[in-house]
FIVO-156426 format. One record per residue (C-alpha): residue in three letters; x, z, y; residue number from 0. Coordinates in steps of 0.5 Angstrom, whole numbers, plus 2048, in hexadecimal, padded with zeros to 3 digits. Example, Ala and Ser with C-alpha at 12.3 -4.5 7.8 and 13.67 -1.06 7.14 Angstrom:
// FIVO-156426
NODE   type    xx    zz    yy   seq
NODE    ALA   819   810   7F7     0
NODE    SER   81B   80E   7FE     1
END
This chain:
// FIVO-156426
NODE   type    xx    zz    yy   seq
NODE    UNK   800   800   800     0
NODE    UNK   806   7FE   804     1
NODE    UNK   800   7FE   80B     2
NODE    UNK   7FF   805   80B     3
NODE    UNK   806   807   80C     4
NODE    UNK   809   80B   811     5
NODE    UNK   809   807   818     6
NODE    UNK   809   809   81F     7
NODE    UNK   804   805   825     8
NODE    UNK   808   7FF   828     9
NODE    UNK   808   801   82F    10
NODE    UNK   807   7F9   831    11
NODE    UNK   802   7FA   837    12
NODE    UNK   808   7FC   83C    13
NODE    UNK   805   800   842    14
NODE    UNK   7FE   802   83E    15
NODE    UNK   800   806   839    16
NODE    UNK   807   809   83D    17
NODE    UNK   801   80E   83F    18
NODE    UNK   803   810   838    19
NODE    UNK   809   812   838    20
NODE    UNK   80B   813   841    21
NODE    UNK   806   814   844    22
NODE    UNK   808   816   84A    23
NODE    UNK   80B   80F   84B    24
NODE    UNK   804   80C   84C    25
NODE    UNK   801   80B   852    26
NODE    UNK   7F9   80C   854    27
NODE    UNK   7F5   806   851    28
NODE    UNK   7EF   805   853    29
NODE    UNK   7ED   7FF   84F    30
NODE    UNK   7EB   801   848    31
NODE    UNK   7EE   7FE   842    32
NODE    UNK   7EC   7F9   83F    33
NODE    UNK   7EE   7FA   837    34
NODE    UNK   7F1   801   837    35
NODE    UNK   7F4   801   830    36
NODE    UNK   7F6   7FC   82B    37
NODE    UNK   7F2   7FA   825    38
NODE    UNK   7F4   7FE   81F    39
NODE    UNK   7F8   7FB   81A    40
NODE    UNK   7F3   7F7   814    41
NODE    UNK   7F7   7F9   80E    42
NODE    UNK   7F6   7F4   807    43
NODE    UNK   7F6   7FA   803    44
NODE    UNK   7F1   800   803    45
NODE    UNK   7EE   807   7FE    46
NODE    UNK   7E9   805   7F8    47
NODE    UNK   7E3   80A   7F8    48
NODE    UNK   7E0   80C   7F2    49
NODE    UNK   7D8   80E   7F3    50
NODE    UNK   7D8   816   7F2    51
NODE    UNK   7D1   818   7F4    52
NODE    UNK   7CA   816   7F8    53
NODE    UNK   7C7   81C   7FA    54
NODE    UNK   7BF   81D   7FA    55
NODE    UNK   7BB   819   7FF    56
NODE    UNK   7BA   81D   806    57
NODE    UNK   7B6   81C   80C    58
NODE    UNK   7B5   820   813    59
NODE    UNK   7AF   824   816    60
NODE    UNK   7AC   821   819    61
NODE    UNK   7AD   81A   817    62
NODE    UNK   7B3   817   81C    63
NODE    UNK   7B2   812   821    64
NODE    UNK   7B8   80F   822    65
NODE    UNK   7B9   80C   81C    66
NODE    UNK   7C1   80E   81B    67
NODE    UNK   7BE   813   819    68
NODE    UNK   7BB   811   813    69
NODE    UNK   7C0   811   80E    70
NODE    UNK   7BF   812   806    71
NODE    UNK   7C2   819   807    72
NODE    UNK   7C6   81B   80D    73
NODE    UNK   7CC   81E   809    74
NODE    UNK   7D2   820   80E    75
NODE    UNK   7D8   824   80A    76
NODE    UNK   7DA   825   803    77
NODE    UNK   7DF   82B   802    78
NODE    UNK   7E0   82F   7FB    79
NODE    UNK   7DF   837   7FA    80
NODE    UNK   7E5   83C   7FB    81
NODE    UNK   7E3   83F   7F5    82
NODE    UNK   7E6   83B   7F0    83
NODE    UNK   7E0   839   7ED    84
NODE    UNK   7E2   832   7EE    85
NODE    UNK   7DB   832   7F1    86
NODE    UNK   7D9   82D   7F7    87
NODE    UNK   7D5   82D   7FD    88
NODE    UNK   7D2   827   802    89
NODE    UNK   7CD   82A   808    90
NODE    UNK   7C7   825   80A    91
NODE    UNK   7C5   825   811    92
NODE    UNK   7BE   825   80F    93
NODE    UNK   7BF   82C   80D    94
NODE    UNK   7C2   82D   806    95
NODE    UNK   7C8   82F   802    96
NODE    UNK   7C9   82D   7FC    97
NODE    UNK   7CF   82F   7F6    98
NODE    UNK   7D2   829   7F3    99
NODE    UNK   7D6   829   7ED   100
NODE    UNK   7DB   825   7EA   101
NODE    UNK   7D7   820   7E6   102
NODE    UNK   7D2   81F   7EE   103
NODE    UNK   7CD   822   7EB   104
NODE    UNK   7CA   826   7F1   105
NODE    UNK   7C5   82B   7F3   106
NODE    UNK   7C1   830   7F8   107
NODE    UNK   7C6   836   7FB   108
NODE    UNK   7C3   838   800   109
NODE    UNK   7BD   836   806   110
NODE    UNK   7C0   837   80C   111
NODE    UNK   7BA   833   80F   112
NODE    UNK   7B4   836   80C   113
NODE    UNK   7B8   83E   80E   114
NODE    UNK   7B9   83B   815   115
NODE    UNK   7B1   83B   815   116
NODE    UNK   7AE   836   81A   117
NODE    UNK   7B2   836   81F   118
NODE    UNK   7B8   833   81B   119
NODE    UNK   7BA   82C   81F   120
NODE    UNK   7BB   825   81C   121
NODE    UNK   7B7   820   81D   122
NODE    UNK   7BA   81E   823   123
NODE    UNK   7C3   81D   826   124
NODE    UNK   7C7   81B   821   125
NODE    UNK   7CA   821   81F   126
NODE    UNK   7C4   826   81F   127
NODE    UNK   7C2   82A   819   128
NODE    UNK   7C6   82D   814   129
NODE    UNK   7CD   82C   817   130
NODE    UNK   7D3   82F   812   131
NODE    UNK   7D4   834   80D   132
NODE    UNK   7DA   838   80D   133
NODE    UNK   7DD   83D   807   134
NODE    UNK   7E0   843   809   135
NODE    UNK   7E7   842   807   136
NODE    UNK   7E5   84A   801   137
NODE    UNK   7DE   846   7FF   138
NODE    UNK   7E0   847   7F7   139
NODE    UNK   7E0   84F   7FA   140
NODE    UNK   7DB   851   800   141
NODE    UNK   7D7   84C   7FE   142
NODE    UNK   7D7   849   806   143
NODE    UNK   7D6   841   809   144
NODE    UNK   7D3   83F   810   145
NODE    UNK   7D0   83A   812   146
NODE    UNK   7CD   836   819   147
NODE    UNK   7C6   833   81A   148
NODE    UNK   7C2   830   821   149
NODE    UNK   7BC   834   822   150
NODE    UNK   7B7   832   829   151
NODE    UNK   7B0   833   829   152
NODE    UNK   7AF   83B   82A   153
NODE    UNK   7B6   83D   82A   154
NODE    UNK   7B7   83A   831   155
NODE    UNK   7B2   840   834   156
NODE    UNK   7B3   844   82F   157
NODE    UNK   7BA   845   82E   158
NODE    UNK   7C0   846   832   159
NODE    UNK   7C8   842   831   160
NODE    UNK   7CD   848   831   161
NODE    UNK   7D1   843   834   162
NODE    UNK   7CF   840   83B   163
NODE    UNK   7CC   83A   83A   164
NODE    UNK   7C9   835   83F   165
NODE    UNK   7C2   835   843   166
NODE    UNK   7BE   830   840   167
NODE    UNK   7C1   832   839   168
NODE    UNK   7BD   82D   834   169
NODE    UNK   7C0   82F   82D   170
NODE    UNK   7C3   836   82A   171
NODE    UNK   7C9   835   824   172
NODE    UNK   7C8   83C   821   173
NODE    UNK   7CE   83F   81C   174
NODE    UNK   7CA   842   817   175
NODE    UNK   7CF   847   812   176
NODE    UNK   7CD   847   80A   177
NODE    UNK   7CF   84C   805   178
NODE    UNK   7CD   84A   7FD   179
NODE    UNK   7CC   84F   7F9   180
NODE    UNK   7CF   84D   7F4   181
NODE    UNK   7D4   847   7F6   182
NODE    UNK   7D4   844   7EF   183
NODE    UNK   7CC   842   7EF   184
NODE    UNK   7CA   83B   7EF   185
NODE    UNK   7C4   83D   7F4   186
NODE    UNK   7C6   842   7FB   187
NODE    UNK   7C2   848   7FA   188
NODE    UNK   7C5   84D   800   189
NODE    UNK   7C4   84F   807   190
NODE    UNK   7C7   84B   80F   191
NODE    UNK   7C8   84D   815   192
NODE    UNK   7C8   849   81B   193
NODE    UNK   7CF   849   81E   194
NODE    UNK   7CF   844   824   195
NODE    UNK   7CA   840   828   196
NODE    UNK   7CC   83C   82D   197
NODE    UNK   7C8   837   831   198
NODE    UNK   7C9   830   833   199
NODE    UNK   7C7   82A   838   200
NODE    UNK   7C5   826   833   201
NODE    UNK   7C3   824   82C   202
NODE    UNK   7CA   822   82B   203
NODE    UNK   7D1   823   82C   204
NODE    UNK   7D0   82B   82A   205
NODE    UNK   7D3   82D   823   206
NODE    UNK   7D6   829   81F   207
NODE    UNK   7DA   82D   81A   208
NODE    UNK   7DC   834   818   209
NODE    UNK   7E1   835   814   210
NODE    UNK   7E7   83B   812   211
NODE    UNK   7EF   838   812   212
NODE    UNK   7F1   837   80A   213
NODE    UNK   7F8   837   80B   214
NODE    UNK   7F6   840   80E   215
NODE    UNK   7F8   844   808   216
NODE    UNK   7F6   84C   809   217
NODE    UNK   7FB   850   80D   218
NODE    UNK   7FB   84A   812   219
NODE    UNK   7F8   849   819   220
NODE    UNK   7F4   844   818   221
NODE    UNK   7F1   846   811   222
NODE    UNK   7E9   846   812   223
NODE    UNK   7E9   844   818   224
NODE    UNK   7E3   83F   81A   225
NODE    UNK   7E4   839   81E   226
NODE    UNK   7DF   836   821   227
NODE    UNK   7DD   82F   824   228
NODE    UNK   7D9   830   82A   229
NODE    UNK   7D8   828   82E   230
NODE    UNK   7D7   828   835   231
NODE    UNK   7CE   827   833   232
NODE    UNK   7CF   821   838   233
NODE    UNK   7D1   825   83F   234
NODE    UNK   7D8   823   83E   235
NODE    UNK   7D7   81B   841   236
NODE    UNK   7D4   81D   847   237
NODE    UNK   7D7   825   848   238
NODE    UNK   7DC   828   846   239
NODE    UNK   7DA   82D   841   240
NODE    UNK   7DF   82B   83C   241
NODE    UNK   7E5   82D   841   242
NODE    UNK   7E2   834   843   243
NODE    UNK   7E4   83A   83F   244
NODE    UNK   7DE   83E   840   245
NODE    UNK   7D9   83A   83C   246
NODE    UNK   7DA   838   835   247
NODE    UNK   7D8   832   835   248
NODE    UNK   7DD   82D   833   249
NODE    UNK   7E1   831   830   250
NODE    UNK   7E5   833   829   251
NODE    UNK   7E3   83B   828   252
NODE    UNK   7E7   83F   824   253
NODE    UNK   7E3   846   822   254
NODE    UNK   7E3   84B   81E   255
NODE    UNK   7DC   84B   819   256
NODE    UNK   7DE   851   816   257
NODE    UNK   7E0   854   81D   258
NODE    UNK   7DB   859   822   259
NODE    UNK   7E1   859   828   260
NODE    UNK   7DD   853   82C   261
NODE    UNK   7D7   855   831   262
NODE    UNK   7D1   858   82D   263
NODE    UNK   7D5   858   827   264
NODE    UNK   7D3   853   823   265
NODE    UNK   7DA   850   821   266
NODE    UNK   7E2   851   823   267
NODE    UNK   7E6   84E   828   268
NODE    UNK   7ED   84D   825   269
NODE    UNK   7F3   850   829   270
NODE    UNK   7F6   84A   828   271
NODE    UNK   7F2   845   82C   272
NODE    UNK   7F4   841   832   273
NODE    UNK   7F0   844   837   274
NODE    UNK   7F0   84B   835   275
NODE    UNK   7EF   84F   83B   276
NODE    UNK   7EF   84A   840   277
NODE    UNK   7EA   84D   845   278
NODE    UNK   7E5   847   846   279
NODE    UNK   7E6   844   83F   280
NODE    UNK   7E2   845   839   281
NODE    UNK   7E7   847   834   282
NODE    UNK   7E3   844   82E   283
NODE    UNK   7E7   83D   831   284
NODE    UNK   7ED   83B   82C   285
NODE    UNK   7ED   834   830   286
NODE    UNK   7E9   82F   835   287
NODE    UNK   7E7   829   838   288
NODE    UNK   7E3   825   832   289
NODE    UNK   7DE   821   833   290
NODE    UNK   7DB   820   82B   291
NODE    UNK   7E0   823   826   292
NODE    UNK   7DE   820   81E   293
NODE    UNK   7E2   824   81B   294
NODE    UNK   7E8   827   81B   295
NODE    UNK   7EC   828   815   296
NODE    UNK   7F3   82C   812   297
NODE    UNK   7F9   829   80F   298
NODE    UNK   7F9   82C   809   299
NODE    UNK   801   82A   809   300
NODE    UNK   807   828   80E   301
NODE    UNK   807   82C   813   302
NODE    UNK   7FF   82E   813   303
NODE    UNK   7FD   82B   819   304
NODE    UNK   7F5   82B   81B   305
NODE    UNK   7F2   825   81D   306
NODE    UNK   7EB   823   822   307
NODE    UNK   7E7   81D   821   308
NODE    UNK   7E4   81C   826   309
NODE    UNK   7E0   817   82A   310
NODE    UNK   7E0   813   830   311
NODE    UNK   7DB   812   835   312
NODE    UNK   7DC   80A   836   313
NODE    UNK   7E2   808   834   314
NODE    UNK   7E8   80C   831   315
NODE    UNK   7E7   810   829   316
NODE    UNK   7EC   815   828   317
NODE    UNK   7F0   819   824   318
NODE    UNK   7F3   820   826   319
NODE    UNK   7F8   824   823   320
NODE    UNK   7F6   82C   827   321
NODE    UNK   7F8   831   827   322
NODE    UNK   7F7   838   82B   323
NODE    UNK   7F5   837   832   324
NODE    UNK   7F5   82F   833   325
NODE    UNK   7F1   82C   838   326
NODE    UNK   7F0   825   835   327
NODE    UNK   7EE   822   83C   328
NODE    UNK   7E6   820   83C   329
NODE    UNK   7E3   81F   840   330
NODE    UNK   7E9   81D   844   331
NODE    UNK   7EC   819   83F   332
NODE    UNK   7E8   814   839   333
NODE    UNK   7EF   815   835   334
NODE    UNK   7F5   813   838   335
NODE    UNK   7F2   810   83D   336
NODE    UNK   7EF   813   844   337
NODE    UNK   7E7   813   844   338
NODE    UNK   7E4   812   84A   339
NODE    UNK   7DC   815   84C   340
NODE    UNK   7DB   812   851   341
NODE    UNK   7DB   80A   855   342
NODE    UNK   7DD   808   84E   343
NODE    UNK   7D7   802   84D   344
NODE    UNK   7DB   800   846   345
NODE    UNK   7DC   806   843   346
NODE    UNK   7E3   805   841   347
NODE    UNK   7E8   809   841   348
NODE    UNK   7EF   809   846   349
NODE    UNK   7F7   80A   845   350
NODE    UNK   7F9   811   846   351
NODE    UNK   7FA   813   84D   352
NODE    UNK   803   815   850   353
NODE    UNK   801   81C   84F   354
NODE    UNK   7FE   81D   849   355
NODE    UNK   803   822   845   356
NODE    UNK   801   827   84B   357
NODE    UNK   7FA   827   847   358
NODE    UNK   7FD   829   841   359
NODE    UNK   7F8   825   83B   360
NODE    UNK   7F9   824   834   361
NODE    UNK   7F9   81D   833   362
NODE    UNK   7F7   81A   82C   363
NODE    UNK   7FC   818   827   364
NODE    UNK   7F8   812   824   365
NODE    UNK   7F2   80F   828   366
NODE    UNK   7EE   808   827   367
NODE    UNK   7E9   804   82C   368
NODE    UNK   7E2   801   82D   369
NODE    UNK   7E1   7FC   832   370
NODE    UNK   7D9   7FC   833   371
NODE    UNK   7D5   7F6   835   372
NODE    UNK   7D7   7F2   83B   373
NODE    UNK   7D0   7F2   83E   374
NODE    UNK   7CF   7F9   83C   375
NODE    UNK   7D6   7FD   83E   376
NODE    UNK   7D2   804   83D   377
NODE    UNK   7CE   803   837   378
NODE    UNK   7D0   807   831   379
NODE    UNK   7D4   802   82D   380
NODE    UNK   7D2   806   827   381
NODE    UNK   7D9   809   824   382
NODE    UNK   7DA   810   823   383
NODE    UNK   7E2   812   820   384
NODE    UNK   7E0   816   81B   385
NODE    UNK   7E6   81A   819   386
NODE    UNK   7E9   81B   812   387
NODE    UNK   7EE   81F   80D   388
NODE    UNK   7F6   81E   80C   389
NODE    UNK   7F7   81B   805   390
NODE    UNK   7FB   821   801   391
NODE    UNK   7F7   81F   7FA   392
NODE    UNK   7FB   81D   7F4   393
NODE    UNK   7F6   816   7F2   394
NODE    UNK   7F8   812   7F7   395
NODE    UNK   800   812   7F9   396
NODE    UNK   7FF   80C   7FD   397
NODE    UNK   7FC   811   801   398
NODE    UNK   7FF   817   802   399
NODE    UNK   801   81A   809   400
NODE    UNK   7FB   814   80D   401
NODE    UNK   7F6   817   810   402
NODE    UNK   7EF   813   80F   403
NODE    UNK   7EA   813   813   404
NODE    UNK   7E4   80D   815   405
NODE    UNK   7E0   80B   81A   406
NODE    UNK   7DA   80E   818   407
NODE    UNK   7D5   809   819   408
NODE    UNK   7D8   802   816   409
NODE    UNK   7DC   806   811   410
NODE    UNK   7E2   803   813   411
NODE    UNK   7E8   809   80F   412
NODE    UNK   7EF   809   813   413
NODE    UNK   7F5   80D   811   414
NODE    UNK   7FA   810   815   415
NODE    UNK   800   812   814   416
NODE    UNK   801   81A   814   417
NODE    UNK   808   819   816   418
NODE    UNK   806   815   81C   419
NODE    UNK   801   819   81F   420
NODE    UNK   805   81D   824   421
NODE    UNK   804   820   82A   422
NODE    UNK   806   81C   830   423
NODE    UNK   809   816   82C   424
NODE    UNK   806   80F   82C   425
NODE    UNK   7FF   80F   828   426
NODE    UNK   800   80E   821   427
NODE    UNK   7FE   807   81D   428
NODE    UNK   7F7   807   81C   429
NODE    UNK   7F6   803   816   430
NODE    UNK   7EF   800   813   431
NODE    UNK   7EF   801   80B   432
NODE    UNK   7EB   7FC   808   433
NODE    UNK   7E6   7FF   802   434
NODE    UNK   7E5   7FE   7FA   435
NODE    UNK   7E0   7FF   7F6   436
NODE    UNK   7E2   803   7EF   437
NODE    UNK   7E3   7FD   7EC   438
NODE    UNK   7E9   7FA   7F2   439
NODE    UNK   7E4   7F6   7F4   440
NODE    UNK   7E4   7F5   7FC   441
NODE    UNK   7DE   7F8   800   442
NODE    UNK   7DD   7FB   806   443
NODE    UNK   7D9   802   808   444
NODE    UNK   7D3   7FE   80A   445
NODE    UNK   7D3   7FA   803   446
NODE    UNK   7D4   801   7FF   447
NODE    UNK   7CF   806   804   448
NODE    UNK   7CA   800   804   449
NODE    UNK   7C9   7FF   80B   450
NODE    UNK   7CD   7FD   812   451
NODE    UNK   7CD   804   815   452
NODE    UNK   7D0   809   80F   453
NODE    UNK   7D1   80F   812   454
NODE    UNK   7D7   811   80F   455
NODE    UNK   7DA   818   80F   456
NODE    UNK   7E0   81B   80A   457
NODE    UNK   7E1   820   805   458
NODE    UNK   7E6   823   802   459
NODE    UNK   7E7   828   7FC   460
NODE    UNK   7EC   82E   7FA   461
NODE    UNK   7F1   829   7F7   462
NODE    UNK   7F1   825   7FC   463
NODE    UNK   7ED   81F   7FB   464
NODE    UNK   7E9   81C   7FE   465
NODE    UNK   7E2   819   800   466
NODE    UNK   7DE   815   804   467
NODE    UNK   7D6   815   805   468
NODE    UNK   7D1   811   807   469
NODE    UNK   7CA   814   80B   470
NODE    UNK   7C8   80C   80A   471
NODE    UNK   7C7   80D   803   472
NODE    UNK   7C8   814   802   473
NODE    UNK   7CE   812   7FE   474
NODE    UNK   7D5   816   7FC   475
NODE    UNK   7DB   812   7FA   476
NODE    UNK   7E1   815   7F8   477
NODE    UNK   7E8   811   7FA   478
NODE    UNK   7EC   810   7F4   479
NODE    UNK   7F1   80B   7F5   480
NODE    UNK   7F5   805   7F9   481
NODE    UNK   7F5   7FF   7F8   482
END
């Protein structure tokens, strides 16, 4: 597979993408840039995906409008138990959480939907509904896991966000804790609480994932420490609530769930967060200034970097390597790019201006662009970087050390290099792999979920392996090799 080799991004576009790399070289430019970044590479060879699972047919309540919501089952993860029990897990959007083992067969967990009660939201925003599900690191011991949901309706009078939340708040993501009485049941039988609840603008951008850091061992800072995704619920293009300190929105936050030192004393505020006791900053806040993170993710080796996948607002798709207190830009920035709110008819993004390390942004380490129909500048050009997992398997050695990731919508799969994707250096290749069926036939995404918009999302197991998942047709595949 000699395309998905290392390689770094030609720096062929001169002035354009010194912005890169010297900043301060450039001057104010007021005219937006036509074709920010250049193409991915297109590689002949690709991953062959053997179907793995199609989970059960599932439908919103009420029956959406906007038909990007009508999918067979609106599935959005698949991990595994840390139990070793071998046990594998995939949440719905339309309100389930199902168990898996490893010949696919599926069944009920657990409802989170129907504990939820009328006010649990999914029929309308992308991201609505049952959102994530998070294992605590002890899950064999103490039996715990957390997971987020959308609730209107009611809980917008009758209940309060513990964080501040805009006027007009539209949609709550609510942070429930679990606890099973028996970790080893196939059914969840126990008692919750609700940990967090934080309000949002819109029915879209809110949270997207939760999760805890599997590199943590007990003892460590960062062991059962809960990371959470908060979008910018739309304000960020038009506002700057993704740059303010005060507010969660926007944001990757860092709690400890099994904590009380936080006001009200429902979860912990770990020492160790960046803003800690930093007069007017919420020190729930691990890093700021993102737009719709989908997904982040740990490398399980190398250096342990964590990576945000995270979508644009017109133009720039990007992927973050984070760390604690980074500010990645929006909505100041669209990428490595400068963003602008206002006097900008084209919507496009412009060149950094001469004093932009004075800012102190976190750039991205690998990044594509879209460019929208030319008589529509403005219009959603229907693409959605949705980020992935870096390879540590032992099946598929071709491609070890990349990390995969998609535009979520067509299904295209790109690869990175990890070793490439380093902060403050030239983007990494973005190289588009093709897709084989388990037979190495060509194919696509599109031809495998059955339809043109796929809706795909990643999983991935204990040892590594990894999936990809379709709420087009419900289907869950497993890669499990290269051509």
């Amino acid at each position: 597979m000699p395309q998905l080799r290392r390689g770094r991004l030609a720096l062929c576009a001169g002035a354009l993408l010194m912005a890169l790399v010297a900043p301060e070289a450039l001057a104010q430019d007021d005219t937006p840039i036509p074709d920010p970044l250049p193409d991915p590479t297109v590689s002949r060879h690709g991953l062959v995906l053997e179907e793995f699972a199609t989970l059960p047919k599932s439908e919103s309540v009420p029956p959406p409008t906007d038909g990007r919501l009508k999918r067979w089952a609106r599935i959005n993860h698949l991990g595994e138990l840390p139990d070793h029990s071998r046990r594998l897990y995939v949440p719905d959007l339309n309100g389930k959480l199902y168990l898996l083992d490893r010949q696919g067969r599926s069944h009920e967990y657990l409802d989170v939907g129907a504990a939820a009660g009328s006010d649990f939201w999914s029929h309308q925003g992308l991201g609505s509904g049952f959102g994530f599900v998070a294992f605590h690191p002890a899950f064999a011991r103490n039996g715990i896991f957390y997971t987020v949901h959308t609730e209107a309706r009611a809980a917008l009078t009758d209940r309060t966000p513990d964080l501040p939340h805009p006027a007009g708040t539209r949609i709550h993501s609510v942070i429930t804790e679990w606890t099973a009485d028996d970790p080893r049941a196939a059914t969840f039988s126990g008692t919750r609480r609700e940990v967090m609840r934080l309000g949002f603008l819109n029915t879209y951008h809110t949270v997207q994932e939760i999760n805890f850091n599997p590199n943590a061992r007990p003892g460590e800072k960062d062991y059962g420490l809960l990371y959470i995704a908060a979008g910018d619920g739309a304000a960020g293009v038009g506002g700057t609530v993704p740059q303010d300190l005060t507010a969660p929105q926007g944001k990757i936050l860092r709690i400890d769930p099994l904590g009380r030192n936080a006001p009200g004393g429902k979860w912990g505020i770990p020492r160790s967060n960046p803003f800690v006791g930093q007069p007017g900053k919420l020190g729930e806040i691990f890093a700021y200034g993102l737009r719709d993170p989908h997904r982040f993710s740990w490398d399980t080796g190398g250096r342990h970097q964590m990576f945000i996948g995270h979508i644009g607002e017109h133009r720039i798709e990007s992927v973050y390597e984070a760390r604690a207190g980074d500010n990645f830009g929006w909505s100041n920035r669209e990428g490595p790019f400068a963003y602008r709110k206002d006097a900008n008819p084209t919507c496009g993004v412009f060149p950094l201006p001469a004093d932009d390390a004075r800012y102190g942004y976190t750039y991205p380490v690998a990044a594509f662009d879209h460019n929208p129909p030319p008589d529509k500048p403005c219009s959603d050009s229907g693409n959605a970087l949705i980020g992935g997992f870096v390879y540590r398997g032992g099946q598929v050695p071709e491609l070890y050390g990349k990390y995969l990731y998609s535009e979520g919508v067509s299904g295209r799969l790109f690869v990175s290099d990890v070793r490439d994707m380093r902060r403050g250096r030239p983007l990494a290749e973005t190289v588009q792999v093709q897709v084989f069926d388990a037979a190495g036939a060509p194919t696509s995404m599109r031809a495998l979920a059955g339809d043109s918009r796929v809706d795909l999302r990643f999983g991935i197991d204990r040892a590594g392996e990894l999936y990809v998942l379709s709420k087009a047709n419900g289907t869950i595949w497993k890669v499990s090799d290269a051509k």
